[in-house]
C-alpha positions as CSV (number, residue, x, y, z in Angstrom):
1,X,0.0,0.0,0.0
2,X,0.9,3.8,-0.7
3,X,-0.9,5.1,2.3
4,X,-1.3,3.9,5.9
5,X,-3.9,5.2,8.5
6,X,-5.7,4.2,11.3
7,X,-9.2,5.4,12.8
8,X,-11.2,5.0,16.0
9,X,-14.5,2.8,15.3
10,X,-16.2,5.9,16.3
11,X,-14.5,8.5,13.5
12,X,-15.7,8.4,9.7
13,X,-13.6,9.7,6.8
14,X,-15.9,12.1,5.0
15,X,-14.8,13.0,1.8
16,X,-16.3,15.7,-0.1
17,X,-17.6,16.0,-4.0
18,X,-15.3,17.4,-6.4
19,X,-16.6,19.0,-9.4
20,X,-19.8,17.4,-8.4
21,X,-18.6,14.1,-8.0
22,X,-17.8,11.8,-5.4
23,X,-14.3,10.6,-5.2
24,X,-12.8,7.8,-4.0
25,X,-9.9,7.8,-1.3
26,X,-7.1,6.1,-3.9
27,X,-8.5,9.6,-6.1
28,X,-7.8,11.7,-3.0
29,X,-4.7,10.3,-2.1
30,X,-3.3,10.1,-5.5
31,X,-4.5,13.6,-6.6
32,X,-1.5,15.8,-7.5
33,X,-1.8,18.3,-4.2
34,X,0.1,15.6,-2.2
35,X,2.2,14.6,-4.4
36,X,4.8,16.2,-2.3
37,X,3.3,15.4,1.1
38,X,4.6,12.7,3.4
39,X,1.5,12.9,5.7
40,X,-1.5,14.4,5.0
41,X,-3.5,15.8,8.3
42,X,-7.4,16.0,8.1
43,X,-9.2,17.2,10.8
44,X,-11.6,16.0,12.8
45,X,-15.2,17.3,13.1
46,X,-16.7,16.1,16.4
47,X,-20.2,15.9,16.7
48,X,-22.2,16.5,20.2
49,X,-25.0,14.1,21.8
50,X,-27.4,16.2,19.5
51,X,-29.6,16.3,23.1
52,X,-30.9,12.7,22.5
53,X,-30.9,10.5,25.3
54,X,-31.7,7.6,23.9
55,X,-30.3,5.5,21.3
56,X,-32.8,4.6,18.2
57,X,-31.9,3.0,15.1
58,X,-31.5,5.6,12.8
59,X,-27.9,5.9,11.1
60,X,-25.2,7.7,13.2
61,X,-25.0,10.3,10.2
62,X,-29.0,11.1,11.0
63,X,-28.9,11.2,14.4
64,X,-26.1,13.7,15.3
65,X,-26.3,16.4,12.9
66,X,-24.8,19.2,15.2
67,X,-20.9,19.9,15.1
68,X,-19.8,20.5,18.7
69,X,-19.4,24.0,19.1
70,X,-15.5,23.8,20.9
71,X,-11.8,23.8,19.8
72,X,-11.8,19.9,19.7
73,X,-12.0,19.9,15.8
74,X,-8.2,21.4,15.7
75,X,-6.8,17.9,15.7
76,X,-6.2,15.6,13.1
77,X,-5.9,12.7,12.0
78,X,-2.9,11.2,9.9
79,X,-2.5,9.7,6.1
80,X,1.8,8.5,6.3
81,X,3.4,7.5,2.9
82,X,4.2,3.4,4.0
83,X,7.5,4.2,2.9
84,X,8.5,6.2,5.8
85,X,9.1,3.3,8.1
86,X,10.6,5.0,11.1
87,X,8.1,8.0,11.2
88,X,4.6,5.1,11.3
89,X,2.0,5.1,13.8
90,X,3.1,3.5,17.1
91,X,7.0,3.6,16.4
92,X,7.5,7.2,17.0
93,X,4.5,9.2,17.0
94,X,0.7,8.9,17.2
95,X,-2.0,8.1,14.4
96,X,-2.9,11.7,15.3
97,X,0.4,13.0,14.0
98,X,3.3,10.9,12.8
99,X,7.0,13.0,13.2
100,X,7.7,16.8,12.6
101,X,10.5,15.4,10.9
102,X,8.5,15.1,7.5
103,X,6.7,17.3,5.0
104,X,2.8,18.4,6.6
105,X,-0.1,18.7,4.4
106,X,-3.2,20.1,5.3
107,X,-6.4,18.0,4.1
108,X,-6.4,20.9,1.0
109,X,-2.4,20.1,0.3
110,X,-1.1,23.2,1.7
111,X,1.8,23.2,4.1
112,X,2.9,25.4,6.8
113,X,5.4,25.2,9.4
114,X,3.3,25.3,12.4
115,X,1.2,21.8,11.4
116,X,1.9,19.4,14.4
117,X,-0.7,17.4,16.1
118,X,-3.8,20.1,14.9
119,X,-4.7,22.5,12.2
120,X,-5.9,25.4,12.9
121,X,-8.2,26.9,11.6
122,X,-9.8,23.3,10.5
123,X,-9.6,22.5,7.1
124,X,-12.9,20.8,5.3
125,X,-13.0,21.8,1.8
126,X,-12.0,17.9,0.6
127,X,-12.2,16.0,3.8
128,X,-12.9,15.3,7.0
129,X,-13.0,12.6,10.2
130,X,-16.4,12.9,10.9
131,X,-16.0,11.6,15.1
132,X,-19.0,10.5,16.9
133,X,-17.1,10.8,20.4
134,X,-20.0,10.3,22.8
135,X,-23.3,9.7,20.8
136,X,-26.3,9.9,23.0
137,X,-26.6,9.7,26.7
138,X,-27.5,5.8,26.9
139,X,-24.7,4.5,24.6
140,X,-22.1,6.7,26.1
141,X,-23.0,5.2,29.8
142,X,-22.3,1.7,28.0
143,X,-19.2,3.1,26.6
144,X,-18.3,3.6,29.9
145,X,-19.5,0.2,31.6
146,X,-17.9,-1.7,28.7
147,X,-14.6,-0.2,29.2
148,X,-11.8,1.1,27.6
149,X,-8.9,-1.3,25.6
150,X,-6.0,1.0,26.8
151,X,-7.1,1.2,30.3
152,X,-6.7,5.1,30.4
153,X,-9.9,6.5,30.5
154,X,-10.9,7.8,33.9
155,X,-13.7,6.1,36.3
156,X,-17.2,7.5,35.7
157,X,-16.4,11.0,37.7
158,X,-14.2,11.6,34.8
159,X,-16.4,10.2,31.7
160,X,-18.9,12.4,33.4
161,X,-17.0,15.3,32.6
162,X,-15.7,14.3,29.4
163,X,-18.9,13.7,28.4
164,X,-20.2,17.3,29.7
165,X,-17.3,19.2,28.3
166,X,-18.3,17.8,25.0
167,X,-22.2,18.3,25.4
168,X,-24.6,20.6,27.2
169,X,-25.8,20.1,30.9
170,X,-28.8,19.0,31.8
171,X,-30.8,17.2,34.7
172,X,-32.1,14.8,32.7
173,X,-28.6,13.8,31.1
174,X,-27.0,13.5,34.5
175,X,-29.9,11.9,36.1
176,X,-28.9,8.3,33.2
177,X,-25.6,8.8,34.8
178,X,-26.6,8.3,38.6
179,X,-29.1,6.2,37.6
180,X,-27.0,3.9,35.2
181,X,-23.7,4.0,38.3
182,X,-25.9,4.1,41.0
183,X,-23.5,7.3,42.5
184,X,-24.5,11.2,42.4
185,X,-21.9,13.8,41.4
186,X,-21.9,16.4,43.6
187,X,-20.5,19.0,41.6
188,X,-23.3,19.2,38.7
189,X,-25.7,19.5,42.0
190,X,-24.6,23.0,42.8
């Protein structure tokens, strides 16, 4: 393979129509505005609980409609050339950014010195990582009770406020979360 990346099962790469057609991600890739990239970064565009409670069994894509309205959507994620053995995901850097050490594209194919681990100000015009980070209320408590593979999310106090500082406060959300752990958290009581 040319290109090597690696998403969370909760992030979706979007992208967009060109010239009114869809395009394929070998078109993407292989267009000529990275030809001279190493890594191309594409942002990600986090979407909030969309104030449902509830999971139902419409698509992800028609249930949370509303981008979160915070700075979360600077970061990025990273396409590497395979080539560059010593700068791939988990040997050096992160799937989020792979070294400073090679040449930075935007998701357009610009460059700029300052690219790292987020672009700012977010770049959509071709792509995106659509990330569903909490979804609603109910499947973000199972989220929680299922667990985490790398161990390093916090217990629910923290998820609690994860979940808030990506999603609006209210009663009813934090009632399914002392509900679901059988615990109150004292300092959404206030």
């Amino acid at each position: 393979c040319q290109w090597l990346n690696f998403f969370d099962s909760d992030e979706f790469l979007v992208l967009h129509p060109q010239n009114g057609k869809n395009i394929t991600i070998q078109e993407y890739l292989n267009h000529e505005r990275f030809k001279k990239c190493d890594a191309v970064l594409v942002n990600w565009l986090m979407y909030s609980d969309n104030e449902l409670l509830h999971y139902d069994n419409r698509t992800l894509f028609e249930r949370f409609t509303q981008p979160e309205d915070n700075d979360q959507n600077k970061w990025v994620k990273s396409f590497v050339r395979s080539n560059l053995k010593e700068y791939l995901f988990g040997y050096k850097k992160s799937s989020h950014f792979p070294s400073e050490n090679i040449k930075l594209c935007d998701s357009s194919g610009n460059t700029d010195p300052e690219y790292r681990d987020v672009v700012i100000p977010p770049k959509y015009k071709y792509a995106q990582i659509t990330h569903f980070s909490t979804k609603s209320t109910e499947e973000y408590v199972n989220k929680i009770k299922r667990g985490y593979p790398n161990g390093r999310f916090p217990e629910p106090s923290g998820n609690v406020d994860l979940y808030f500082f990506h999603n609006k406060f209210t009663k009813e959300k934090l009632k399914i979360f002392e509900d679901s752990f059988n615990m109150t958290f004292p300092k959404y009581h206030n």
